[in-house]
LOVEXDREN-107799 format. One line per field, with one value per residue (C-alpha): residue number from 1; residue in one letter; chain; x, y, z. Coordinates in steps of 0.001 Angstrom, whole numbers, padded with zeros to 6 digits. Layout:
// residues N
k = [NUM | ...]
r = [A | ...]
c = [A | ...]
x = [X | ...]
y = [Y | ...]
z = [Z | ...]
END
This chain:
// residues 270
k = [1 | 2 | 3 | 4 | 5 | 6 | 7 | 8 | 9 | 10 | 11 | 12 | 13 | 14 | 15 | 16 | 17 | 18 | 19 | 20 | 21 | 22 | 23 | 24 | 25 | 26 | 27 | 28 | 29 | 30 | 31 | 32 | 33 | 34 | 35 | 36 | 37 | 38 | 39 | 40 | 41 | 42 | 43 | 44 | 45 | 46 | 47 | 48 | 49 | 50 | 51 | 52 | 53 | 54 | 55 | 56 | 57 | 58 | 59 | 60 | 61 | 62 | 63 | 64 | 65 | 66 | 67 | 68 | 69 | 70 | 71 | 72 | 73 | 74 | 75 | 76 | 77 | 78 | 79 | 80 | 81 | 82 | 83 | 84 | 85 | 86 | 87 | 88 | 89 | 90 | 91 | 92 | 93 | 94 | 95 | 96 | 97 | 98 | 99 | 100 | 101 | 102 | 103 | 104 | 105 | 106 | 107 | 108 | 109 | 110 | 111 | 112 | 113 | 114 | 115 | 116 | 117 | 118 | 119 | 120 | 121 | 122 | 123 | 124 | 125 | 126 | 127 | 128 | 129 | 130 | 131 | 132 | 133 | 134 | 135 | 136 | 137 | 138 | 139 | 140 | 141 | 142 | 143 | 144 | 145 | 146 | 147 | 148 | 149 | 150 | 151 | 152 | 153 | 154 | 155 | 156 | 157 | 158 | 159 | 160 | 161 | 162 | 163 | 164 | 165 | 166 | 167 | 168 | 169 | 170 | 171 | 172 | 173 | 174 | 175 | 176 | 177 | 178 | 179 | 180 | 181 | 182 | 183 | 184 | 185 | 186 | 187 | 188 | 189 | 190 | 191 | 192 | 193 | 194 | 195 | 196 | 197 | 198 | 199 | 200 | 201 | 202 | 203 | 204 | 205 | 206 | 207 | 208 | 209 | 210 | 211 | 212 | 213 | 214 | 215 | 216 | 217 | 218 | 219 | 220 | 221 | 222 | 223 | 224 | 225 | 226 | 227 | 228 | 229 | 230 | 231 | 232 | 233 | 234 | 235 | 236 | 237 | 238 | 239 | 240 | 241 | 242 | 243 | 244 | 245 | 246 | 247 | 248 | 249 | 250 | 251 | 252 | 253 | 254 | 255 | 256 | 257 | 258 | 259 | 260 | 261 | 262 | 263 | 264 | 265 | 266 | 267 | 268 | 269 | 270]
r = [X | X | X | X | X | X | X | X | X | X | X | X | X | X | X | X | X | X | X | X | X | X | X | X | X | X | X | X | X | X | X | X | X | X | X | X | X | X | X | X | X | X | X | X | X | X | X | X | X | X | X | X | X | X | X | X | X | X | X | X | X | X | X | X | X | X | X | X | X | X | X | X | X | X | X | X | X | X | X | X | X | X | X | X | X | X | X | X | X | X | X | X | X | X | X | X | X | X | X | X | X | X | X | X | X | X | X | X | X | X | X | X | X | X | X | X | X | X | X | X | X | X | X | X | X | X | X | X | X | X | X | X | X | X | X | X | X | X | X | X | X | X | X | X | X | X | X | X | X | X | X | X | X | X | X | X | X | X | X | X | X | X | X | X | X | X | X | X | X | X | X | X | X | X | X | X | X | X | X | X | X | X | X | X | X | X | X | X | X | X | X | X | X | X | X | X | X | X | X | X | X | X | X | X | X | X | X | X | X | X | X | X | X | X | X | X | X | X | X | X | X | X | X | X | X | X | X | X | X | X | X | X | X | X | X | X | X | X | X | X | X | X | X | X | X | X | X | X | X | X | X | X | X | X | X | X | X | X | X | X | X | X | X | X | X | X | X | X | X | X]
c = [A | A | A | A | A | A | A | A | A | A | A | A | A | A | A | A | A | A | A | A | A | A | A | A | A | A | A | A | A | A | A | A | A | A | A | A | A | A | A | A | A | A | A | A | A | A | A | A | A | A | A | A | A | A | A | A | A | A | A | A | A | A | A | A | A | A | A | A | A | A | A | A | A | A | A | A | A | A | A | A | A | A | A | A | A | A | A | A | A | A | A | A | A | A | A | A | A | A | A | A | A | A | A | A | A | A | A | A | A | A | A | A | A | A | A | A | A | A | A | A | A | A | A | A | A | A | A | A | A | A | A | A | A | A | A | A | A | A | A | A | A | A | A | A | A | A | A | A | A | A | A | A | A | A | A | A | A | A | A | A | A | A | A | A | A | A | A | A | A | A | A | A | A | A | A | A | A | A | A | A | A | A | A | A | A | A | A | A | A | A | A | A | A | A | A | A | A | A | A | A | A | A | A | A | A | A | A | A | A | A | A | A | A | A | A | A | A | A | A | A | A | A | A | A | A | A | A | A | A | A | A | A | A | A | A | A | A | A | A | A | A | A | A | A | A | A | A | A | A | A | A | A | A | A | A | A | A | A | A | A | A | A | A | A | A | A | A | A | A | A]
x = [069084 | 066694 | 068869 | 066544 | 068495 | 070604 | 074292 | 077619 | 080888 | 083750 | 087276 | 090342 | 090938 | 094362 | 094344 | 093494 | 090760 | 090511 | 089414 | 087023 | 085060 | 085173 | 083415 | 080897 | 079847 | 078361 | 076194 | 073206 | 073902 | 071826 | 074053 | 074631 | 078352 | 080528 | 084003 | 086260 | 089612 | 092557 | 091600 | 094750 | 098010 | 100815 | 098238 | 098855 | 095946 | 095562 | 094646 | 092236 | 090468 | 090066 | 088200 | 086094 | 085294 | 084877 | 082617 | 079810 | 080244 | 079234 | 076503 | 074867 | 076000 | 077953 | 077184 | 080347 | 083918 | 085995 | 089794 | 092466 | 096215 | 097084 | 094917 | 096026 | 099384 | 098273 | 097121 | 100172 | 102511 | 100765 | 100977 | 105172 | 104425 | 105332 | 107586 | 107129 | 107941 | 109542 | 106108 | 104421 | 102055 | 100237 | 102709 | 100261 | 097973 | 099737 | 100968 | 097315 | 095609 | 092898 | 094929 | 093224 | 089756 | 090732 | 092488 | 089847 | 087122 | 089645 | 089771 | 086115 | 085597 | 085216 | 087078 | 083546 | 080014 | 077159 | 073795 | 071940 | 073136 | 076962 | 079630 | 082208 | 085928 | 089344 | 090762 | 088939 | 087697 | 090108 | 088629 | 089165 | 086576 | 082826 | 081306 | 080490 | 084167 | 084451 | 082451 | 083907 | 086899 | 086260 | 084361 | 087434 | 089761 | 087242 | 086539 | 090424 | 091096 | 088223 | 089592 | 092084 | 094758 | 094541 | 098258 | 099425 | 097285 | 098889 | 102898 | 102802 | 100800 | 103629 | 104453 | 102881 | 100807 | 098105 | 097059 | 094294 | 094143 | 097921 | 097279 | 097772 | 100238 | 100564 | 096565 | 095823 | 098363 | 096576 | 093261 | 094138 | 096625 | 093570 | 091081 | 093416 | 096177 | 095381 | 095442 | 096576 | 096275 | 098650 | 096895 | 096357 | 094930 | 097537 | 097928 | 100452 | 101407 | 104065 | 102919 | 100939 | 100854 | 097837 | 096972 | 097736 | 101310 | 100976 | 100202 | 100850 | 098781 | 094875 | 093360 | 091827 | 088038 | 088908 | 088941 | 086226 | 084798 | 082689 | 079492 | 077641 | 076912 | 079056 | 082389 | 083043 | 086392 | 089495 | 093277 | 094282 | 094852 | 096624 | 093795 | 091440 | 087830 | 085909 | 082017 | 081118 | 078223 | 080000 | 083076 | 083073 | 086818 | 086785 | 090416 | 090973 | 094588 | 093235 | 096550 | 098256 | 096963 | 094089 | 091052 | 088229 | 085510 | 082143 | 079379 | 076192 | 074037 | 072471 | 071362 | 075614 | 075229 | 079385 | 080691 | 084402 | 086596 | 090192 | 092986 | 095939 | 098958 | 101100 | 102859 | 104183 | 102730 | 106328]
y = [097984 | 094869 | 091519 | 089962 | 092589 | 090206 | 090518 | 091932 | 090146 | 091629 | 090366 | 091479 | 094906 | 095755 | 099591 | 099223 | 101727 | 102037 | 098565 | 098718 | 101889 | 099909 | 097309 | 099623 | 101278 | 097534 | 097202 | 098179 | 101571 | 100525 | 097568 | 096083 | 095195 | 092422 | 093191 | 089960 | 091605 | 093095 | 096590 | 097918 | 097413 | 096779 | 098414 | 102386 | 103418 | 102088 | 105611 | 106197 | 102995 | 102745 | 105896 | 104701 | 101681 | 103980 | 106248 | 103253 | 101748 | 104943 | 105765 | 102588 | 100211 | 097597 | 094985 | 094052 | 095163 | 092081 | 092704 | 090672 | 090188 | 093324 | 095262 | 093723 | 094587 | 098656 | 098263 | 096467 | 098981 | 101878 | 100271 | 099650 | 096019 | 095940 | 097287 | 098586 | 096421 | 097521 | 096324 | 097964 | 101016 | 102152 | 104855 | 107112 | 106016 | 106452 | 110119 | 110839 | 113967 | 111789 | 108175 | 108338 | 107925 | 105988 | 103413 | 103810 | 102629 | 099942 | 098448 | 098136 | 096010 | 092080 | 088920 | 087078 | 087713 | 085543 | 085021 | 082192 | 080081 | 082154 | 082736 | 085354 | 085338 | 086666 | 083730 | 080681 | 078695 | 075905 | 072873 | 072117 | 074561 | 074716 | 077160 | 078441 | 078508 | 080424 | 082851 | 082754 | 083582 | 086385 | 088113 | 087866 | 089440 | 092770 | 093092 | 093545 | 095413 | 097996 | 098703 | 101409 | 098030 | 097400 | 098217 | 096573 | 093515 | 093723 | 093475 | 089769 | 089716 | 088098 | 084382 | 081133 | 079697 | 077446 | 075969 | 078221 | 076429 | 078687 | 082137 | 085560 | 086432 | 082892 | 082486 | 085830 | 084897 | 081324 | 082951 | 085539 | 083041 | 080847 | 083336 | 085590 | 083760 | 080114 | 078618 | 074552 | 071955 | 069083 | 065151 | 065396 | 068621 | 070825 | 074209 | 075259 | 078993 | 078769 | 077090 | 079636 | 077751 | 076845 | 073085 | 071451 | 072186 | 070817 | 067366 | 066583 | 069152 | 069719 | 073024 | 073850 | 073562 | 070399 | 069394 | 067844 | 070419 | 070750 | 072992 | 073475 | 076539 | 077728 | 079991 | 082861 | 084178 | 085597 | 085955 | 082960 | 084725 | 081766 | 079476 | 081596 | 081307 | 078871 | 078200 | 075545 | 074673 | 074555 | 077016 | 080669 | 081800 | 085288 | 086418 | 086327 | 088373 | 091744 | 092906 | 090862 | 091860 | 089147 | 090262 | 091948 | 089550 | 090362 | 087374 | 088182 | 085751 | 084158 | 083396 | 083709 | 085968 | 086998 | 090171 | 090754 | 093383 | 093263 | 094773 | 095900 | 094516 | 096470 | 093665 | 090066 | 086977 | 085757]
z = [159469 | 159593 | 160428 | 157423 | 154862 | 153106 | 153526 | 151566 | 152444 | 151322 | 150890 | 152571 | 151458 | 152688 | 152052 | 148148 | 148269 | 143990 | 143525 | 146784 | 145164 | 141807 | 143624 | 145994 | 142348 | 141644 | 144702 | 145952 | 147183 | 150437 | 150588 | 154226 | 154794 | 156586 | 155821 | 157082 | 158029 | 157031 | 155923 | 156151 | 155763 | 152093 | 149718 | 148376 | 151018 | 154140 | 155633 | 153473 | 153417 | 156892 | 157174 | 154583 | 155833 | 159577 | 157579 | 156211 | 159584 | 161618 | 158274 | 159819 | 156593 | 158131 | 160174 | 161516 | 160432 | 161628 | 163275 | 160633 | 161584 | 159615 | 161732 | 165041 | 163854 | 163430 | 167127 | 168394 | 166855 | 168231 | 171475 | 171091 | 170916 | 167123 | 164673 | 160739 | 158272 | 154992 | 153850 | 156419 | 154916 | 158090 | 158624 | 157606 | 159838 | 162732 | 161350 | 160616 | 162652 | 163350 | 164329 | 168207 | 166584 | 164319 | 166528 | 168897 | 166321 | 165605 | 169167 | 169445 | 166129 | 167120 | 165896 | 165084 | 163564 | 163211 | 161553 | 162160 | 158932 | 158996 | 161022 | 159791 | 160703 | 159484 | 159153 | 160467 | 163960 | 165370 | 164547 | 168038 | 169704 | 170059 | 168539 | 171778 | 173193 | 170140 | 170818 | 174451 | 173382 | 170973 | 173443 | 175704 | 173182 | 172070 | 176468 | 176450 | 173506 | 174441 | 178274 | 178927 | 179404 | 175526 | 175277 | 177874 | 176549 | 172804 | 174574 | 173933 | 170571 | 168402 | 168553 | 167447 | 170471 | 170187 | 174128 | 175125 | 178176 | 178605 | 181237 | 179819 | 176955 | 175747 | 175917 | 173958 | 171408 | 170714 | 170052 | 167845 | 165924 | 165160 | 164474 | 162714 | 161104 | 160732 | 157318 | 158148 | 161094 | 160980 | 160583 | 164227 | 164365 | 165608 | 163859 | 162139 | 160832 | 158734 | 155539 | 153013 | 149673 | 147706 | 149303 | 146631 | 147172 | 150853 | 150845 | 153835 | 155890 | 156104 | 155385 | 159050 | 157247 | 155930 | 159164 | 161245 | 163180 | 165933 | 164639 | 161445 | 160602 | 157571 | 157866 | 155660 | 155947 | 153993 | 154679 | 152186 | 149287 | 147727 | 148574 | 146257 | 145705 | 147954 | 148278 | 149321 | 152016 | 155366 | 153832 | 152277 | 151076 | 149740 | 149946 | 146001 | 146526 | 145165 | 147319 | 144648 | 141472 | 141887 | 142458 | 145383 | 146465 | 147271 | 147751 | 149169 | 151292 | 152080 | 148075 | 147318 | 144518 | 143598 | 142490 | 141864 | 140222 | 139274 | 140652 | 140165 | 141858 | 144960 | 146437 | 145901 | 147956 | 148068]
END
C-alpha cells in the first residue's frame, strides 16, 4: 500500500453492516480505508461488522481503523469496567467463539492517524493541545491498551475529566473524553460532554473546531451525527447518522470526492 494511494474515510458505522457493503459496492475495489470510529455498537450487526472491518484490515486495505467511544465501551465491558445498555448490541460480540481475537485486534487500533495535509480522529483534538501533545497522548493510550494491564487500565474509563495534567484514572479519562467524545467547548474553552444538539440549537457553546486551535492541518472525524455533513478546509465531519436512518459517509482525499448511501434507521438519537 503506497502512502501516495489516495484515501477512503468512512463514517461511523456502528454495526450496520447492509449499508457499509452498499457503500464498499461503490468504491474502488482496491480502495484504501480510514474508518474514524465507532464500528460497533446499537446497529443489527456489530459482530459482523467488526470482522469485516478485521478482515480488510488484515487483507492490507486499511490504513488505520480508529478506536470511537462505542468501541472503548466493548473493551471496557469485557474488562468488568462497564455494563450493557438496553441499547447495547455487542452482546454478540462478547458471546462470539472468536471475541479474544477480536478484542485483541481491537486493543491494538490507535485513537489518531495522520497524513501530511490530515489528521483523523473519532471525535476531535482539544483545542487546547499541540498537535504534538496530541500525538503524545494517543500514543500513551494504544501503549496501555496493548500491554497485558489493558483491563486494569479501562477500570476508570467512565466519567467526564478534562485536566490531563490529572495522574492515572482521571488523566486516561480526559484523553479519551476529548478524542473520543467531545462535540462542544464552553466560550473559554473548557469542554463540555453533555450537550449533543445540532449547534444551532446551542447558542451559547462553540463547536470544539470552531475554536482556535493550535495546528493546521485539517481534522476528519465523525461521532456528531446531529452535526451532519461538514467540509470545510481545516474540518472534515462525516458522521451523517446512518445509525439513525441518515445516511453512511465516504469522502476520499485528498481531492474530497463524496459517496454516501442511505440507510435505514435502528435507533433514535434521542
Amino acid at each position: 500500500m503506497s502512502v501516495s494511494e489516495p484515501i477512503y474515510a468512512v463514517g461511523d458505522l456502528q454495526g450496520c453492516l447492509e449499508s457499509f457493503e452498499e457503500l464498499i459496492d461503490m468504491l474502488d475495489p482496491n480502495a484504501s480505508f480510514v474508518f474514524v470510529g465507532d464500528i460497533v455498537n446499537r446497529g443489527p450487526a456489530s459482530l459482523e461488522t467488526l470482522r469485516r472491518v478485521k478482515a480488510l484490515d488484515e487483507a492490507g486495505r486499511c490504513r488505520a481503523v480508529l478506536l470511537g467511544n462505542h468501541d472503548l465501551h466493548l473493551l471496557a465491558v469485557a474488562a468488568g469496567a462497564g455494563k450493557l445498555h438496553r441499547s447495547d448490541t455487542i452482546g454478540e460480540i462478547l458471546e462470539a467463539p472468536d471475541c479474544k481475537e477480536l478484542l485483541k485486534w481491537l486493543r491494538h487500533r490507535p485513537l489518531l492517524f495522520e497524513t501530511p495535509d490530515t489528521v483523523f480522529v473519532h471525535a476531535g483534538i482539544s483545542p487546547a493541545w499541540t498537535l504534538e501533545e496530541a500525538r503524545t497522548y494517543a500514543a500513551e493510550v494504544s501503549d496501555t491498551l496493548q500491554s497485558k494491564d489493558w483491563k486494569s487500565y479501562l477500570q476508570g474509563m467512565y466519567g467526564d475529566d478534562t485536566d490531563t495534567e490529572k495522574k492515572g484514572a482521571g488523566r486516561m479519562r480526559a484523553i479519551l473524553n476529548a478524542f473520543t467524545r467531545m462535540r462542544y467547548v464552553r466560550t473559554d474553552g473548557s469542554l463540555e460532554f453533555k450537550a449533543k444538539m445540532n449547534p444551532k440549537d446551542t447558542p451559547d457553546l462553540l463547536p470544539w473546531f470552531d475554536y482556535p486551535r493550535r495546528f493546521e492541518k485539517t481534522v476528519c472525524f465523525g461521532h456528531w451525527s446531529t452535526l451532519g455533513l461538514v467540509m470545510r478546509k481545516d474540518t472534515i465531519a462525516i458522521d451523517t447518522g446512518c445509525l439513525w436512518g441518515g445516511q453512511l459517509t465516504c469522502v476520499r482525499l485528498p481531492d474530497r470526492r463524496l459517496w454516501q448511501v442511505c440507510c435505514p434507521q435502528w435507533a433514535s438519537p434521542c
